[in-house]
C-alpha positions as CSV (number, residue, x, y, z in Angstrom):
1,X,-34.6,-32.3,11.9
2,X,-34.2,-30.6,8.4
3,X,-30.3,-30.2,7.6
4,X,-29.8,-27.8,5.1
5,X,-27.1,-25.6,3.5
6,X,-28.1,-23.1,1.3
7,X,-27.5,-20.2,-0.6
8,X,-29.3,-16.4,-1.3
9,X,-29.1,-13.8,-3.7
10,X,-31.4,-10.5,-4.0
11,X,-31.3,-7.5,-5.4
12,X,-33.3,-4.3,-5.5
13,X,-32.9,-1.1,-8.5
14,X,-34.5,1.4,-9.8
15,X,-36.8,1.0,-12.7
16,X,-35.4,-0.6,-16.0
17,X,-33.0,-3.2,-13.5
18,X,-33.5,-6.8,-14.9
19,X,-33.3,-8.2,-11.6
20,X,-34.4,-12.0,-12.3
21,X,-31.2,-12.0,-14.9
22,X,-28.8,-10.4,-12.2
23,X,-30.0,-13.0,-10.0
24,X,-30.0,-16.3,-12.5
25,X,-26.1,-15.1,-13.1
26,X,-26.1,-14.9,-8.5
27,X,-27.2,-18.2,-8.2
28,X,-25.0,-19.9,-10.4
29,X,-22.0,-18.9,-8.7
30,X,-23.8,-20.1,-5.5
31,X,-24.5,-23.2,-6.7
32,X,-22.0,-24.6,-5.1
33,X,-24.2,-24.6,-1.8
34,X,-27.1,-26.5,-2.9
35,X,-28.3,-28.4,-6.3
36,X,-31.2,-30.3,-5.5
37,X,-33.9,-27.4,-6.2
38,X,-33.6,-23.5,-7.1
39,X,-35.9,-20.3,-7.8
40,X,-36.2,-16.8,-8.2
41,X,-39.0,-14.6,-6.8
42,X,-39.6,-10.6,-8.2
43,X,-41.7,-8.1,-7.2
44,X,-42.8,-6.3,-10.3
45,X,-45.1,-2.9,-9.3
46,X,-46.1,-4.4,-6.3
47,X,-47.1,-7.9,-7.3
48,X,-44.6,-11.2,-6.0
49,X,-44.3,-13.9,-9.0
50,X,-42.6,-16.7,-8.2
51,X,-40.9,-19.9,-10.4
52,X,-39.2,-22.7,-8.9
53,X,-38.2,-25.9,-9.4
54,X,-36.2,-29.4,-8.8
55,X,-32.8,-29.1,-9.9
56,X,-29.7,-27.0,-11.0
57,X,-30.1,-23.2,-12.3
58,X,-29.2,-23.8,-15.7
59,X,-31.6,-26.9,-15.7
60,X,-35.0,-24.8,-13.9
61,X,-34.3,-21.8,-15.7
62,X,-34.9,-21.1,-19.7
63,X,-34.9,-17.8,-21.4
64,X,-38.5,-18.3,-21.8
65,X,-39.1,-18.1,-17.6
66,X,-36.6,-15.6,-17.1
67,X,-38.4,-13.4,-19.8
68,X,-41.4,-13.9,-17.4
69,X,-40.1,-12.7,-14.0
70,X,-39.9,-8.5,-14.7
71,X,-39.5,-6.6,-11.9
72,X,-36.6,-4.8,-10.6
73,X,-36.5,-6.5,-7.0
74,X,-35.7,-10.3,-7.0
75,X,-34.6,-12.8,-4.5
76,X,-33.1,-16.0,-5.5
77,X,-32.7,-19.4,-3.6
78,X,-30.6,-22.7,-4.3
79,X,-30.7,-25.8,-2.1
80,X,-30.2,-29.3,-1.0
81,X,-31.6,-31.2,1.9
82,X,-30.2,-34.4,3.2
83,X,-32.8,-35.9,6.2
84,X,-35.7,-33.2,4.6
85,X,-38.0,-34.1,2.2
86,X,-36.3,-33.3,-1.5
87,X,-39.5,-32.4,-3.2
88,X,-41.0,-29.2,-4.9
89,X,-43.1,-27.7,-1.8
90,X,-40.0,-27.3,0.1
91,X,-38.0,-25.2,-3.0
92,X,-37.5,-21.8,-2.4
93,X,-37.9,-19.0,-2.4
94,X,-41.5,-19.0,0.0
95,X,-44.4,-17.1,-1.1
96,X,-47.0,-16.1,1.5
97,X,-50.1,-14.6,1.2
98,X,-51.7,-12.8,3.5
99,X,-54.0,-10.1,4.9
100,X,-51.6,-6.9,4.0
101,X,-50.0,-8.2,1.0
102,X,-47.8,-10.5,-0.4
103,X,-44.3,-11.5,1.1
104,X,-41.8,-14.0,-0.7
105,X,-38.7,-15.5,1.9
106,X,-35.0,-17.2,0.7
107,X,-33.8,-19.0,3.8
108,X,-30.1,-19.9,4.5
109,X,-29.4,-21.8,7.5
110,X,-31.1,-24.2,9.8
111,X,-33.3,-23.4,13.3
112,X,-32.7,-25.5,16.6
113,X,-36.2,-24.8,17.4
114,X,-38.3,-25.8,14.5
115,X,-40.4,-28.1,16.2
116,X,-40.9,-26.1,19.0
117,X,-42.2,-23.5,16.9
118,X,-44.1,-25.6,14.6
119,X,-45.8,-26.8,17.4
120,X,-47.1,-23.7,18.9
121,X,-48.5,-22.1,15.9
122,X,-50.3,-25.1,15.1
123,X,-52.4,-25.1,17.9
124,X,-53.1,-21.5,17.0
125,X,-54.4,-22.3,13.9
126,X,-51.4,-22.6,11.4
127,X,-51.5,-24.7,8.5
128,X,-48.1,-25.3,6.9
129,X,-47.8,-26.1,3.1
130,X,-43.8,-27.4,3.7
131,X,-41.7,-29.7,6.0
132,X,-39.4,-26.6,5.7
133,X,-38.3,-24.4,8.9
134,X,-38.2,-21.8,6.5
135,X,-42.1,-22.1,6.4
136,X,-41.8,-21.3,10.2
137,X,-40.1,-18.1,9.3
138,X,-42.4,-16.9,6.7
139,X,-45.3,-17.8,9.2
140,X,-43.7,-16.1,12.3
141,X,-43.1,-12.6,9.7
142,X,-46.5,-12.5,8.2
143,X,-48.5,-13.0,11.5
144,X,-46.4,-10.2,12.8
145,X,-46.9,-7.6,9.9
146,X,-50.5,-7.8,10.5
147,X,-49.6,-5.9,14.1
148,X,-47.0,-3.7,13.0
149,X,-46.7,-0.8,10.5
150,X,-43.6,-2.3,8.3
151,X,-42.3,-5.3,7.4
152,X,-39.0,-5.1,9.1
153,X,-40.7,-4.3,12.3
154,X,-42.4,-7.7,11.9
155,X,-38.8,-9.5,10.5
156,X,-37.5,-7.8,13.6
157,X,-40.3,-9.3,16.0
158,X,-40.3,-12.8,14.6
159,X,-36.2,-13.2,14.9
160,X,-37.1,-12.7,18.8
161,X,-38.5,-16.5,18.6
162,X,-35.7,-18.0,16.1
163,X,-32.9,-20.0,17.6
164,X,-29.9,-21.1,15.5
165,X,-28.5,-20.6,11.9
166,X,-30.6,-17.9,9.3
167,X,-29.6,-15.7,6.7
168,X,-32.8,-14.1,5.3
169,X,-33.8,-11.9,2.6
170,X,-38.0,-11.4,2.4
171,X,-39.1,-9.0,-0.6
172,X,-42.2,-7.1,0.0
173,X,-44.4,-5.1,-2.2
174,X,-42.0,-2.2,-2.1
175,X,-39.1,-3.3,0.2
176,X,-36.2,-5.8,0.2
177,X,-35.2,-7.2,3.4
178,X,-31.6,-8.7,4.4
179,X,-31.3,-10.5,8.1
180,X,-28.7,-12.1,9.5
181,X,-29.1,-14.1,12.9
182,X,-27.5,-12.7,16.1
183,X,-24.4,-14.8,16.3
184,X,-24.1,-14.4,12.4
185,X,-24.0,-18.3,11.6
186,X,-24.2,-18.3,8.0
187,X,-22.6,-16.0,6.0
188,X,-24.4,-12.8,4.0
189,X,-22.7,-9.8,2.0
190,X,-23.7,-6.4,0.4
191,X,-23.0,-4.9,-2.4
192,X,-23.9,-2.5,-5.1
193,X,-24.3,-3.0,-8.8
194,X,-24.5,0.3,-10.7
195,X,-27.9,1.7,-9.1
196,X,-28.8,-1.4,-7.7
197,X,-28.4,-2.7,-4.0
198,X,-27.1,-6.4,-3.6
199,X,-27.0,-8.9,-1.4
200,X,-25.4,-12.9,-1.3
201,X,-24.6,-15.5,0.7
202,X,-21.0,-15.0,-0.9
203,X,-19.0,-12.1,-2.2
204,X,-17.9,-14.2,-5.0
205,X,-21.8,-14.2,-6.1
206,X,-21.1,-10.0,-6.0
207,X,-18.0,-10.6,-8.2
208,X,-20.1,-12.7,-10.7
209,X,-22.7,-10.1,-11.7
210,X,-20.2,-7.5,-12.0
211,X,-21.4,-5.8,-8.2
212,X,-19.1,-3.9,-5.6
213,X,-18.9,-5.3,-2.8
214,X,-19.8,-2.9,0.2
215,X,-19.6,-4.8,3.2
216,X,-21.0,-8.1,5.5
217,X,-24.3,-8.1,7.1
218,X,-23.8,-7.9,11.0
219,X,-24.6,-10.5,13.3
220,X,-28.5,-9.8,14.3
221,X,-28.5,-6.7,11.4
222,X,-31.9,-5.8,9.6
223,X,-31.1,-4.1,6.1
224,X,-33.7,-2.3,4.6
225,X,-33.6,-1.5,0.8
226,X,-36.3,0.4,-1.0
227,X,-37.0,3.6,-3.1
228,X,-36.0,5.9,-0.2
229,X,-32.5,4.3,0.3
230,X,-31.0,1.9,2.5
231,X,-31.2,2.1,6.3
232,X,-30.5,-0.4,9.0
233,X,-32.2,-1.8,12.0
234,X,-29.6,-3.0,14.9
235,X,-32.6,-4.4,17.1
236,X,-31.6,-7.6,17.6
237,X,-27.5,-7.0,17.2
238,X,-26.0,-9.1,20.6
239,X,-22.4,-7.5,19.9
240,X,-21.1,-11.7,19.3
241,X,-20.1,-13.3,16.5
242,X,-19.8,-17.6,15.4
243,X,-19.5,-17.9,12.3
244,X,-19.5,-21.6,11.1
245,X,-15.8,-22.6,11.0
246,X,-16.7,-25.3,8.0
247,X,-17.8,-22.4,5.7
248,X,-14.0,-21.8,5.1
249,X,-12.9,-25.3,5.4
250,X,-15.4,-26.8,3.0
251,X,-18.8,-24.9,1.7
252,X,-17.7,-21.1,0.7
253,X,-15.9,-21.3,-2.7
254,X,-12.0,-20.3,-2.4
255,X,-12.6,-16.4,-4.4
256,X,-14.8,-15.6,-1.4
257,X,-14.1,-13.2,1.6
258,X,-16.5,-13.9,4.5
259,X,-16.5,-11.6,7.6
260,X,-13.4,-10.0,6.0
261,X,-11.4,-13.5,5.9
262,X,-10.1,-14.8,2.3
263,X,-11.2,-18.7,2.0
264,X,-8.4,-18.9,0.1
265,X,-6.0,-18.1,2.5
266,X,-7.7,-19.8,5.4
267,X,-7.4,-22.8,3.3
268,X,-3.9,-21.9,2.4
269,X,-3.1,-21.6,6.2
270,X,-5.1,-24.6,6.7
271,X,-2.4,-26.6,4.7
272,X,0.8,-25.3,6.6
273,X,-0.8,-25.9,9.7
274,X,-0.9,-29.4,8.8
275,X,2.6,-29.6,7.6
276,X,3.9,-28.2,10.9
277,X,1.6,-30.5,12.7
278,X,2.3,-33.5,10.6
279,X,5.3,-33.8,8.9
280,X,6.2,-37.5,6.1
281,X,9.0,-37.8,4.1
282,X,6.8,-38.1,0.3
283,X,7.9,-37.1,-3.2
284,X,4.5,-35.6,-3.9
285,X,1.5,-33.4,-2.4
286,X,-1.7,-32.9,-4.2
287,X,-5.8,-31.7,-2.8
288,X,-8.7,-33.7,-3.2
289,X,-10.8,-31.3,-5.8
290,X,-12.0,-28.7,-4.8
291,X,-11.9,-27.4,-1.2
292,X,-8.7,-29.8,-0.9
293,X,-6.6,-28.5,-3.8
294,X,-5.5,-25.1,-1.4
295,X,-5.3,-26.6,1.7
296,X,-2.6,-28.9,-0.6
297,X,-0.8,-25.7,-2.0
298,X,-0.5,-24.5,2.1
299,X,1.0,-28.1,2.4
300,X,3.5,-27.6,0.0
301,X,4.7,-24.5,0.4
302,X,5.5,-25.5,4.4
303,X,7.2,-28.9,3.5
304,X,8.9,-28.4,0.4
305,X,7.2,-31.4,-0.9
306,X,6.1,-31.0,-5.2
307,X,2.7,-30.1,-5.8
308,X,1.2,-32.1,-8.7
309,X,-2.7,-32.7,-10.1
310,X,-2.9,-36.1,-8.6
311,X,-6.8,-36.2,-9.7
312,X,-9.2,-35.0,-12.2
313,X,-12.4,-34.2,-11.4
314,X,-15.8,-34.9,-13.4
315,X,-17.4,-31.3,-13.3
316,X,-20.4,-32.4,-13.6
317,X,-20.9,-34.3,-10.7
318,X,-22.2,-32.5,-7.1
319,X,-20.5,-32.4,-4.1
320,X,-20.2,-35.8,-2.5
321,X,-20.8,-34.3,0.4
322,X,-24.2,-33.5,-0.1
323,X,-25.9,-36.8,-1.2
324,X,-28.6,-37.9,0.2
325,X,-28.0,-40.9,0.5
326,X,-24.6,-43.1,1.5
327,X,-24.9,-45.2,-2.0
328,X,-25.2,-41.8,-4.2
329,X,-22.1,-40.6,-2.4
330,X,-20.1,-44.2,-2.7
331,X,-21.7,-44.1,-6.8
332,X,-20.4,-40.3,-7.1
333,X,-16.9,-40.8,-5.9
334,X,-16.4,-43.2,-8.7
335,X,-17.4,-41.0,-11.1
336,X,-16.6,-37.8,-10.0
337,X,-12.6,-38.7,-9.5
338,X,-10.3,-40.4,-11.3
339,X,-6.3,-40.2,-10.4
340,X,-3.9,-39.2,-13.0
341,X,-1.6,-42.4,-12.9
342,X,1.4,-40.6,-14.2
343,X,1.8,-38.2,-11.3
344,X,1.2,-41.3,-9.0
345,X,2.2,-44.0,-10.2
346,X,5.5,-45.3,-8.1
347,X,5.4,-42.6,-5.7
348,X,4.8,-41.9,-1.6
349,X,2.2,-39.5,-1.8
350,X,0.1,-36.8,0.4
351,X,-3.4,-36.5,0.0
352,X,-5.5,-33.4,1.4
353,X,-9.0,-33.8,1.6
354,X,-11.2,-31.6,3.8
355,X,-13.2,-33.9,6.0
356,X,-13.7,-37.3,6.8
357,X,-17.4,-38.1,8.3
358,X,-17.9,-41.6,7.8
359,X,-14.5,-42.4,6.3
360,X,-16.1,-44.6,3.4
361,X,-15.3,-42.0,0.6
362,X,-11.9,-41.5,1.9
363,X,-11.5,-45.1,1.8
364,X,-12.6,-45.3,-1.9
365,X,-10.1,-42.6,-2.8
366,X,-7.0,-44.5,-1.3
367,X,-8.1,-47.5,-2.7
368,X,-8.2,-45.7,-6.1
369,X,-4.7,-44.2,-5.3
370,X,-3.1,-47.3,-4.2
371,X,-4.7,-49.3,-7.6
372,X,-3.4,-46.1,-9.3
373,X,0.2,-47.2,-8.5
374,X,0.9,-45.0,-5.2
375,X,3.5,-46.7,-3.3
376,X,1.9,-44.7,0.3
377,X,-0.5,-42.6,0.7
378,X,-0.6,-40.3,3.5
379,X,-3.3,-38.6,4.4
380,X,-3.9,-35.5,5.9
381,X,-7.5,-33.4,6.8
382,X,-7.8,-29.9,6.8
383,X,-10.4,-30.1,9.5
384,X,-10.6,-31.7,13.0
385,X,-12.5,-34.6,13.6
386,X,-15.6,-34.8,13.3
387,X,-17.2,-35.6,16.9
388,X,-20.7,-33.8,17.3
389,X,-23.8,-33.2,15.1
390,X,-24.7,-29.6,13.4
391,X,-27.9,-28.2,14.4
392,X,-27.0,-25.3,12.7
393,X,-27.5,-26.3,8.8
394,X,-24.1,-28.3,8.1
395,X,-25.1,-31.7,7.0
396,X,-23.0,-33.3,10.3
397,X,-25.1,-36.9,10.8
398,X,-25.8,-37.6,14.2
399,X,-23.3,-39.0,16.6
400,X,-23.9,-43.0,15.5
401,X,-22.4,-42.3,12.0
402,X,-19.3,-39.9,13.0
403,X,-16.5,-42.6,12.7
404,X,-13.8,-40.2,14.9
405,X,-16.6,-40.9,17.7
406,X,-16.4,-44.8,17.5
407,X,-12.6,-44.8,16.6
408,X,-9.2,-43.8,17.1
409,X,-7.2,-42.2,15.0
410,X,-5.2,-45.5,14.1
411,X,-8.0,-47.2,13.6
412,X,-9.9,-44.7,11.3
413,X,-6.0,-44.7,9.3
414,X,-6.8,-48.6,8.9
415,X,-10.2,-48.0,7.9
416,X,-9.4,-45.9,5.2
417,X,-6.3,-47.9,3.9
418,X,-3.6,-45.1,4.8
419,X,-0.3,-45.5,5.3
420,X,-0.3,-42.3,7.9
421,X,-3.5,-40.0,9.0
422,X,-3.6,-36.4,10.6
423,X,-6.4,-33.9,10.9
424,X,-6.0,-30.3,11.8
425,X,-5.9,-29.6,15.4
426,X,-8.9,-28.0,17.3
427,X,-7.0,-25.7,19.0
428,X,-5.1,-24.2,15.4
429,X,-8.5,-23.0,14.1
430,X,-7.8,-19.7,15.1
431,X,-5.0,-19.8,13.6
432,X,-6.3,-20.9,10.0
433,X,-8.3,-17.7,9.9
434,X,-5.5,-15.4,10.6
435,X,-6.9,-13.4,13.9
436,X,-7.2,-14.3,17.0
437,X,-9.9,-11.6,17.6
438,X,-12.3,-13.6,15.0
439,X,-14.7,-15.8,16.7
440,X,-16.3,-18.9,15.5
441,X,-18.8,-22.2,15.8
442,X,-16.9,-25.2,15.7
443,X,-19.0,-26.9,17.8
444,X,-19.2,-30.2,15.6
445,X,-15.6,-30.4,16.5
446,X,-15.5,-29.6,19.9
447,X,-18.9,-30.0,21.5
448,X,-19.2,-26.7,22.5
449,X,-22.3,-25.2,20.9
450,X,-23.2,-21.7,20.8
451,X,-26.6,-22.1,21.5
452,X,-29.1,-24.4,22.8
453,X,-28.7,-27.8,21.9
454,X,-32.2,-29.1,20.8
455,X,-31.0,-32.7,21.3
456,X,-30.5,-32.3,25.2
457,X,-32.7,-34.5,27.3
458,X,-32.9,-32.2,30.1
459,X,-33.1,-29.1,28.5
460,X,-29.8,-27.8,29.4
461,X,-27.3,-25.1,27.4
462,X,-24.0,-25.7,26.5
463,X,-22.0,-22.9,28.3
464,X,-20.9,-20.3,25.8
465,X,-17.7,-20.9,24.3
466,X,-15.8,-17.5,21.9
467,X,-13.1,-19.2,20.7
């Protein structure tokens, strides 16, 4: 399987709108969710150009190539892989040709039935360029516009087959189209930018380019965006929500609002949940940069225990978390953090980190603590354990490497070096985002999935869960 986290960005103006700029400016504040590869696609009088490559936006991107994309409709991709090829076919956004035009794709998300799919059109014929499920998508949508009269109708038909996690904007000749999956998944936002219509995987991307933001894309919502206005296609709306609970634990950046939920103070909440739940006597509290550092402040403000800067982060290092590889995320860590000694040194100490999947880089972090002077360190996660894979598009490994599957919590605690160890209960997630009424995935948590589980022997579905 291909586990991918991702981010989009497209817009759509009248004539004169530098849309490749708008979205070079998107993506950067969405690079966050992906740095192995990016590009931007624009539609410029009803031709698609397309430039992509391997790396970060300000590394593709020059003002020579931007001066190339005109058009005033873009879409814009960044990305990572982890157990999918990292390689320049499978860089976004997708440009298909076929028999009524030309359609470019930006994918967000990951499908439980890939292989399913990819099998079927095979044997019909398909040829596929990419080791992408994305390709799928694109495949699925252009097949269907050859038997329909627009290309939502065929977006519309093609979501029929998909199962799992997709955010999708596909920019046509004259159109751009914004799709959400049923159970909204991943997150997607709109919002306008003088004449121009907007769209991003976050509403801090909105906030970046200087846009409005209008609202978030329903669950199983079709936008439509093009010279006659917006409209909106409800075909495939189910009326249920699961959102992925880790987007406001880890992936979403702390300024964004998703589903009308501040990150920031889920995080916040996050971190007096934890200080209610599991209370140490310690002279100081400080985050693990960056998704830690407000989960921390939560911490805190519940215990009455300082907040200091314990580390400081290397900036230009990517998200441990997203490495492909076990070394680069051990050879990162080593880099990417360093503790300040004087805010340490001598003292029982808290420690918030988001996550622990295979406890190695929180054992790393101790260890660096504890070398750092620390007398204790205590840690604490802002998250449950982690006890079942993602089929979704988190990059959750399969059950073999969780180490909360293989140990208990005493024995992760001596793994790691810690003096004490608590995660976030299960049950409290609710509770981090503020409304009961909200509902959620946290099926890598709890083992209840949403959907199909593509894994399952005998074919069976998990029983529906809205927690």
């Amino acid at each position: 399987m291909i586990h991918e986290e991702c981010g989009v960005f497209g817009i759509f103006g009248p004539e004169g709108t530098e849309a490749a700029t708008a979205t070079y400016y998107g993506l950067f504040s969405l690079q966050h969710r992906g740095q192995e590869s990016c590009g931007i696609a624009v539609n410029h009088q009803g031709d698609v150009h397309v430039y992509k490559d391997m790396g970060l936006v300000s590394e593709v991107f020059t003002q020579s190539n931007l001066d190339a994309l005109v058009g005033k409709a873009a879409i814009g991709h960044v990305r990572y892989s982890t157990t999918g090829q990292s390689i320049r076919e499978n860089a976004q956004p997708l440009v298909t040709r076929y028999s009524k035009g030309t359609l470019a794709l930006a994918h967000n998300g990951n499908l439980s039935n890939t292989n399913q799919l990819r099998a079927q059109l095979e044997e019909q014929g398909a040829i596929f360029q990419t080791t992408i499920d994305s390709e799928v998508i694109a495949y699925l949508i252009a097949r269907y516009r050859s038997q329909t009269d627009s290309v939502e109708e065929a977006v519309s038909l093609a979501m029929e087959h998909l199962e799992g996690a997709y955010c999708l904007l596909v920019l046509s000749r004259g159109k751009l189209i914004a799709a959400r999956d049923p159970l909204g998944f991943r997150p997607l936002c709109m919002g306008q930018l003088d004449d121009a219509i907007v769209f991003a995987s976050e509403s801090c991307a909105l906030d970046t380019v200087g846009a409005t933001f209008i609202r978030d894309i329903e669950p199983g919502e079709i936008v439509v965006v093009d010279r006659d206005g917006i409209r909106s296609l409800r075909t495939q709306c189910q009326g249920r929500r699961h959102h992925c609970i880790f987007e406001y634990i880890y992936f979403a950046r702390s300024d964004s609002q998703l589903d009308g939920v501040s990150v920031y103070e889920a995080r916040l909440q996050a971190g007096r949940l934890l200080a209610e739940q599991y209370p140490v006597d310690a002279d100081i509290v400080f985050g693990v940069p960056d998704s830690g550092l407000d989960a921390a402040m939560g911490y805190s403000r519940a215990s009455g225990i300082p907040l200091v800067r314990g580390f400081v982060k290397n900036n230009y290092i990517g998200r441990t978390f997203i490495k492909p590889s076990q070394v680069q995320r051990e050879n990162a860590v080593r880099i990417k953090l360093n503790p300040v000694q004087s805010s340490v040194k001598g003292k029982r100490v808290v420690m918030v980190d988001d996550s622990i999947v295979r406890g190695t880089t929180s054992a790393r972090i101790v260890q660096q603590l504890k070398l750092a002077g620390a007398t204790e360190v205590h840690v604490r996660i802002s998250a449950p354990p982690f006890m079942w894979p993602c089929y979704f598009g988190t990059d959750i490994p399969s059950t073999d490497e969780l180490t909360a599957r293989k140990n208990t919590l005493d024995e992760i605690r001596q793994m790691i070096g810690a003096d004490s160890l608590g995660f976030l209960k299960v049950e409290s997630l609710g509770e981090m985002l503020g409304d009961s009424k909200h509902t959620y995935c946290d099926a890598c948590f709890s083992g209840q999935y949403p959907t199909l589980d593509p894994e399952a022997q005998d074919g069976k579905e998990y029983a529906m869960q809205a927690h």
